[in-house]
N, C-alpha and C positions, 0 to 999 in steps of 0.2 A: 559524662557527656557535658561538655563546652556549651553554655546558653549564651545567647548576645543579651543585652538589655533590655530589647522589645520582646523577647523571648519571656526573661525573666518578668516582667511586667504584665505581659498577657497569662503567664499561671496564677499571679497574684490575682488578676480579675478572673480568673476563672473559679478561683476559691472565695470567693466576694460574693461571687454568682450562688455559687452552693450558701451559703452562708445566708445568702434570703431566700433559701430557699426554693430557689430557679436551678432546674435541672439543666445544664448546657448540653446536653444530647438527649432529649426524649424521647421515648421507645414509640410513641402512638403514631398514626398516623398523619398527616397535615393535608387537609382536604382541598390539593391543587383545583382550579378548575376552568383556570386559564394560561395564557403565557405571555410573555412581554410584546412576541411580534404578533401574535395576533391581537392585541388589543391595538398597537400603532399600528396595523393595516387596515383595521376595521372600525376604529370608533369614529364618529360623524359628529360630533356634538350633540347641538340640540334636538340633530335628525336623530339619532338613536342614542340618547345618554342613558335610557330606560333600560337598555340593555346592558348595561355594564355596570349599575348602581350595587352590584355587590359581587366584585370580584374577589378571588383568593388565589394568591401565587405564594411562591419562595424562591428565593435565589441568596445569592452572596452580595452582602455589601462594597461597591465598588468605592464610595465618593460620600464622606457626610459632608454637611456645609451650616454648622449653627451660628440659630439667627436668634436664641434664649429660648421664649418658651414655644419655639419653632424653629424645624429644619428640612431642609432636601438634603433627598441621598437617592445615588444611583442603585438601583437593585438588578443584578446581572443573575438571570434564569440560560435554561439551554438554547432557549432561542435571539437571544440577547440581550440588548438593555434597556432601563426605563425608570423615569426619575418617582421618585413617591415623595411625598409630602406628610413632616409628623410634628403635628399637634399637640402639645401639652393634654391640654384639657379633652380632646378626643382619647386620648388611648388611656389616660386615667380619667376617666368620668367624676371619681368618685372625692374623697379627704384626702388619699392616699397616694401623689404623687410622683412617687418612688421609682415607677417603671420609667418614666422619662428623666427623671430630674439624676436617678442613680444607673438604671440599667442601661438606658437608649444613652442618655450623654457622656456618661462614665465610663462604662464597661462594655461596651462597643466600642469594636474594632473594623479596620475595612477587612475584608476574606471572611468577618462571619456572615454565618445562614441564617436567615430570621424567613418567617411568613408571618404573610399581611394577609386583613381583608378591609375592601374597603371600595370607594365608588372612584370612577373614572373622570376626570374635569379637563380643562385646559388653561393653561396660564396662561400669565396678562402678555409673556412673551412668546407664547405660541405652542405650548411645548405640552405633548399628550402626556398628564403627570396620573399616579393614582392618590388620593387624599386617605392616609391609612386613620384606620378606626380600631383594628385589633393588632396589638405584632406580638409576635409568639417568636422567642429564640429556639431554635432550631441545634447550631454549631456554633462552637466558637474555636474560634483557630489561634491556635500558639504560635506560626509560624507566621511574619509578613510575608507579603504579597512583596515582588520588586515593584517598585515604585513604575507606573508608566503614563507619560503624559499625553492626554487626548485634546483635542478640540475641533467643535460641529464634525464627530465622528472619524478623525483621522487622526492615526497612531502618530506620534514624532519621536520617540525614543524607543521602538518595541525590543526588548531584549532579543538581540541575535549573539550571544555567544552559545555554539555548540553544546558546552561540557554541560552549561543549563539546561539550553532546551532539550538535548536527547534522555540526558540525565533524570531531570525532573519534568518529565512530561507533563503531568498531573496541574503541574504551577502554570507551564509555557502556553497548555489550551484555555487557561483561566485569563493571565491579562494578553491575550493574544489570538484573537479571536478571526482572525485570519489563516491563522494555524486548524483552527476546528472547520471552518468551511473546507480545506484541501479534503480532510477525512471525511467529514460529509458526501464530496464528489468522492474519492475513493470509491465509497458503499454505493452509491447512483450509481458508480462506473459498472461495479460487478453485478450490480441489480440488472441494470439495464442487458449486460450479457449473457445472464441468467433468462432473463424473460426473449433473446436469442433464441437461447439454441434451445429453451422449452418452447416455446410457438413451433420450432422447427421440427417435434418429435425426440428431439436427443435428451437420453434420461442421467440424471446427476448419481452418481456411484460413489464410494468411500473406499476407499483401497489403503495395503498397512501401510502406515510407517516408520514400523520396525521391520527390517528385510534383512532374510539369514544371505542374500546376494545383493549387493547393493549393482542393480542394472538400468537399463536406459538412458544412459548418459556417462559422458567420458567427463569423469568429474573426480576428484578425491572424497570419498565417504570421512564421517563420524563414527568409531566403533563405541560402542556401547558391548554393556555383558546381561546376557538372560541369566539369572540364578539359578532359575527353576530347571531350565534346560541344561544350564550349564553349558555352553556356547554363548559365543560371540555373534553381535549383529549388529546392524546397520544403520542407521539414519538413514533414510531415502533422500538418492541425489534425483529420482524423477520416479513419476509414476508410469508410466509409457508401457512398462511390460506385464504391466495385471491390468490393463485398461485393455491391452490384446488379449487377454486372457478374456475379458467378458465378450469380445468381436467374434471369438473361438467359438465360444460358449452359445450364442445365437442373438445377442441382440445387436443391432443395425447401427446405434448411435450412441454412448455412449459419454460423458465429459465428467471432471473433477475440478475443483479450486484447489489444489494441492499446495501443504506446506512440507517444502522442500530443503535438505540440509549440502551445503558442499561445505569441505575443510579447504578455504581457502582463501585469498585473500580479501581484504575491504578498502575499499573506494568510493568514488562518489556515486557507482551505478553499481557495486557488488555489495552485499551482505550475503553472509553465511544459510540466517536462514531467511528463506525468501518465498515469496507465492507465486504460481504458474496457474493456469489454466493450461489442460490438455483436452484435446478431444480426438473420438477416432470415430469413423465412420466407414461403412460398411457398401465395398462398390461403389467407391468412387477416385476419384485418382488427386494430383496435387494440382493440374489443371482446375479444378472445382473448388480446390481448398484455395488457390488465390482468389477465386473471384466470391468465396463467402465471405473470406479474411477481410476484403473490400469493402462488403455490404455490411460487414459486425462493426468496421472500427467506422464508417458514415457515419450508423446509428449512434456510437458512442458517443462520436464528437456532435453531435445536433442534441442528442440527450443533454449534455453537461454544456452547450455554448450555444445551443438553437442556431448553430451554423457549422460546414463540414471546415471552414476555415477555423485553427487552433494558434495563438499565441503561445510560443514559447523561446522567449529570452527575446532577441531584440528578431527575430525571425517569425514569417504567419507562414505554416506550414497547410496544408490543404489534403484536407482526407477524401476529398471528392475523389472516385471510382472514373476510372482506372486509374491506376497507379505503374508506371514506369518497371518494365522486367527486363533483366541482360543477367548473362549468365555470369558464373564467377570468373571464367577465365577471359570471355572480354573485360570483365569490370579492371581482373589486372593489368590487360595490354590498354585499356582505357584512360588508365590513372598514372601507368610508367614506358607504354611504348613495346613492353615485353610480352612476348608471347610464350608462353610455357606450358601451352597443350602438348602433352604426349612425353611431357621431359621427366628423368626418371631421376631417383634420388638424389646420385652426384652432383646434375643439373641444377637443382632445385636448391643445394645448397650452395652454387657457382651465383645464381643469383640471387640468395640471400648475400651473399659478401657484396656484389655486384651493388647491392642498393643498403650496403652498412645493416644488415637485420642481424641481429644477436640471435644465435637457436642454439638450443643442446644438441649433445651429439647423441644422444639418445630417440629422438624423436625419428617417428616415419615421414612418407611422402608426402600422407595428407596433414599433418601436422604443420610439414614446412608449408603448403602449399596456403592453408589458415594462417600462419604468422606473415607470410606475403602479404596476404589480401587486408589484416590487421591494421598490417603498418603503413600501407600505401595506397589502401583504396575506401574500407567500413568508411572512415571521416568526411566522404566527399559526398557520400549520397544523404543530403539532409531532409528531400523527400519523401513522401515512401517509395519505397523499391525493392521492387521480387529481386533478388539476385540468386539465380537459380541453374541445376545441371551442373553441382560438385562431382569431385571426383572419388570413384569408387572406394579410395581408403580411406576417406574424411568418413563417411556416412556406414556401418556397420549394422544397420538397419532398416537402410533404404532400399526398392527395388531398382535394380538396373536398369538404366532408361531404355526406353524401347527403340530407340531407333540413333544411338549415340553410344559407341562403346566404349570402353572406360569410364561413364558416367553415373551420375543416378538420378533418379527421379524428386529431387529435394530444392526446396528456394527456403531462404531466408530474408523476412522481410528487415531491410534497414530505415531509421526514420531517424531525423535528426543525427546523422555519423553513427547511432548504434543498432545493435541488434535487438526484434522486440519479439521477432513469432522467429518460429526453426518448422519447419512441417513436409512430408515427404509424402510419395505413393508408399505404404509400407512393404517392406520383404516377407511376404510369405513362402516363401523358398525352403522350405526347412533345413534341407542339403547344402543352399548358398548359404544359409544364416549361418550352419554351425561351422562351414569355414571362415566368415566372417570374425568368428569367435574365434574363431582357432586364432586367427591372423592378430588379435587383439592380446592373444597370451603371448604371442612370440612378442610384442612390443612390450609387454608388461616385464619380459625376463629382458627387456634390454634397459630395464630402467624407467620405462616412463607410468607412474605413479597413475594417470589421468585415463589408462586404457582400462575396456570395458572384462568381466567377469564373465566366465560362461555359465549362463545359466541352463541346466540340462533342462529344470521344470519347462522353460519357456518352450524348450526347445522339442518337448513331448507337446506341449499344448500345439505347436504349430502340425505337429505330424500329424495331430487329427483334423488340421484344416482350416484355417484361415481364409475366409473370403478376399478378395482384392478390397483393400481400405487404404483409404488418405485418415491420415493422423497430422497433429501440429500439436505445440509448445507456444503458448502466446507468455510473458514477462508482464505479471500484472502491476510490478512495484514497478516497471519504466515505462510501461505504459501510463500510469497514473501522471509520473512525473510530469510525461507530456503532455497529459491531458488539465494538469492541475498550473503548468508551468514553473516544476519546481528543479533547482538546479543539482540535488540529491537525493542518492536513493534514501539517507536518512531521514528527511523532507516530509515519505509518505509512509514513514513506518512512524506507529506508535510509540511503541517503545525498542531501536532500532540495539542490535548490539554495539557494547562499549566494556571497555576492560573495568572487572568488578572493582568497583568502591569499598575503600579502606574506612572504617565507622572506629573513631574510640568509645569505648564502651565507658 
């Protein structure tokens, strides 16, 4: 293993540390009992200094700044930062000077963990500082931090190279603290729709994801092998079909945060594995699921911005209810002048050439009819927008619209140019379903990889009965995006996939 020089120098003080004695990871506990924002939200000075005359935090050293037998240093805990102040003669009371003049001046580094305690003051320049009395090293870090310069709270150099941030997450939420607010809102976001659909009665379910069919979505799976079984199984591309299995089963409402796998490509709003919310509900149709879709993403965006108006990128997009609905085949004669209700394969690939769209020649109707609307219309609706009433071979799950033939009962809402919920009236049909299936193997023996599997279990569960249900698919990694205003799906993953890293040993 390759060391840089600050490398090598920080195991030298790490052995230095041992050496007097000072254990640089101690196993005990450090008896937190406050945090950086709440003492700068809450301390008053002389109005309440009583209250803070013996606080104790920890964090990582951001910043020393020595001044002999005094110094500041910034101390970064989870809730952020805050300057402390150390004193020679306070943390060594005693003959024995050693902890500041050797430990604190010498062998501190910025990235280690030390805990204070100590009381709360303000300096002569304004600044809620802690005056420390006890510091206990906690960690010390072998590794520098990248260097990044702040001043009165604003970043001017924050590392934005990718191969960093995705890479070493760990580092990019440390001096990047704009980066830990997105994830913060993330966990609000799903909080906030959690405390949704429970207020509303709908119970939270776990369904596998390991699946010997990988169903509910035209996606390419992950194969994996069971030993035990000795078969072959699945990464789950959606949970959709054991979420009907609990509809079957007798309960009304059911929903999951599902971590989902497709083998496919990545981009700036695709990764492999990714997180969905689904829910299905029992009697009720996809009329109902747009107008809850409306009332859930309100509350999300006044949750995370205390208004239905969301910034992202140079655009204020607006979740205020109602939101804009046309179906998908106006949205095409909308966006190119064409009309291709009722037109049949040949057609459909007359204008794909018509309007330059690249398709295989493997793909069905509804397939080309989706790379149409892809390429010449998803971009245009940066609103939200039901776009809704696809055609019967897109939708393999959906029920037949009721009063519209060749269609089905399905909208998908677009926001900003992309796709964010997929949600239908479902097909309880048992007899339509498993021709549905059938029609999905004939496209699968023509090649196309992305067609759905039949599953017989599903397709016994439905013969004992299936209530009329609206079901949806919401995209919580692009929903985030939008909510956080980030410009990739890498943005709101932790730690997002990247091709594995080469280590010389």
């Amino acid at each position: 293993m390759q060391l840089s020089e600050q490398e090598i120098i920080r195991r030298e003080k790490l052995q230095q540390l041992q050496e007097l004695g000072i254990d640089p990871y101690p196993a005990p506990l450090f008896p937190v009992n406050t945090n950086a924002a709440y003492i700068k939200e809450n301390y008053k000075g002389e109005e309440n200094k009583a209250d803070f005359e013996a606080v104790c935090l920890a964090g990582r050293i951001m910043s020393i700044r020595d001044m002999g037998k005094a110094s500041f240093a910034v101390l970064q805990d989870s809730t952020g930062r805050i300057q402390v102040y150390v004193r020679r003669d306070d943390i060594c009371p005693g003959e024995d000077k050693s902890l500041y003049d050797k430990v604190w001046k010498h062998l501190s580094d910025i990235g280690d963990i030390i805990g204070i305690k100590g009381f709360v003051f303000t300096t002569k320049t304004g600044e809620i500082s802690i005056h420390v009395q006890e510091l206990t090293f906690l960690t010390k870090s072998l590794k520098p931090l990248p260097v990044v310069k702040e001043a009165e709270g604003q970043t001017f150099d924050a590392v934005t190279d990718p191969e960093f941030k995705y890479r070493q997450r760990y580092a990019d939420l440390v001096i990047n603290p704009q980066v830990k607010d997105t994830f913060v809102k993330r966990t609000k976001m799903i909080n906030t729709i959690r405390e949704f659909l429970n207020e509303r009665g709908a119970l939270e379910v776990d369904t596998p994801v390991l699946q010997a069919i990988p169903g509910g979505a035209a996606a390419r799976p992950f194969i994996t092998h069971h030993n035990a079984l000795d078969v072959p199984f699945y990464l789950r591309i959606a949970n959709e079909l054991y979420l009907k299995r609990c509809i079957v089963g007798g309960f009304d409402w059911v929903y999951e945060f599902s971590r989902n796998f497709r083998n496919e490509g990545m981009d700036r709003t695709h990764n492999p594995e990714f997180t969905i919310l689904e829910w299905y509900t029992a009697y009720k149709d996809y009329f109902w699921m747009m107008e809850t879709t409306e009332q859930l993403l309100e509350k999300v965006a006044i949750a995370l911005h205390g208004t239905t108006d969301v910034t992202v990128g140079d655009k204020t997009i607006s979740f205020k209810a109602p939101f804009k609905r046309i179906s998908i085949i106006d949205a095409i004669k909308e966006n190119t002048g064409i009309d291709i209700n009722g037109m049949d394969e040949a057609s459909l690939r007359d204008v794909c050439k018509q309007l330059k769209i690249d398709v295989a020649p493997n793909i069905g109707k509804g397939k080309l009819i989706d790379e149409i609307f892809g390429a010449t219309s998803e971009h245009t609706y940066i609103m939200p927008t039901f776009i809704t009433d696809y055609p019967v071979e897109m939708s393999p799950l959906t029920k037949k619209h009721r009063s519209k033939p060749g269609l089905v009962e399905r909208f998908e809402l677009m926001v900003n140019g992309k796709e964010i919920a997929n949600a239908y009236s479902e097909l309880n049909d048992p007899i339509d379903q498993r021709e549905r299936f059938e029609e999905q193997v004939k496209l699968m023996e023509r090649g196309d990889d992305e067609a759905m599997y039949i599953d017989y279990d599903f397709l016994r569960a439905l013969e004992y009965g299936m209530p009329p249900t609206a079901g949806i698919g919401i995209g919580i990694d692009r929903l985030c995006m939008l909510m956080t205003n980030q410009p990739s799906i890498q943005d709101v993953l932790l730690f997002p996939q990247m091709r594995p890293e080469r280590f010389d040993s």
